[in-house]
C-alpha positions, 0 to 999 in steps of 0.5 A: 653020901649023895650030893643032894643030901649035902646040900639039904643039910647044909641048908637045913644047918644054916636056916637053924643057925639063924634061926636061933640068932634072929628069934630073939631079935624078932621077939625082944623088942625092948630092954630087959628090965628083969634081973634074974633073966638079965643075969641069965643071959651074962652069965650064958657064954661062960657057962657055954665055954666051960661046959665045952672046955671042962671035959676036954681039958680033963680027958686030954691026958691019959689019965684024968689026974694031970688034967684036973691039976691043970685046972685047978692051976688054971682056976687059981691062976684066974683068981689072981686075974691073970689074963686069958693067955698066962692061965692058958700057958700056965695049964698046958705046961702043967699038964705037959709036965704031969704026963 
């Protein structure tokens, strides 16, 4: 690869990157009042996280099986509001040990 194409994407990745992150600074200039876009946006993150994470965690073994009891570990765990790092603890060692 050509060192000045290097260059074009990286400046071309960081001119979208902003992009995105200064677009609705530029045109939201007031609180939003709406409900339904206000519960869009808290619930974004967590949708973004578990869409990255979910495929990961049940493909990272070699069969899809102890991946999927890990999460469901992982869900259970959650429910009874244990912290981040306990479920995370909790869904390593159930899928290391049903490999």
């Amino acid at each position: 690869m050509e060192k000045h194409s290097v260059v074009v994407y990286l400046v071309l990745a960081i001119v979208v990157t902003n992009l995105i992150r200064v677009a609705p600074m530029v045109f939201i200039r007031g609180p939003i009042h709406n409900r339904f876009v206000r519960s869009f946006l808290f619930y974004v993150p967590y949708v973004t996280l578990a869409v990255m994470t979910f495929p990961d965690m049940v493909l990272a073994t070699p069969t899809p099986w102890p991946g999927a009891l890990a999460l469901l570990a992982g869900i259970i765990a959650s429910w009874f509001r244990l912290g981040l790092f306990p479920v995370a603890a909790i869904c390593c060692i159930i899928g290391y040990l049903l490999i």
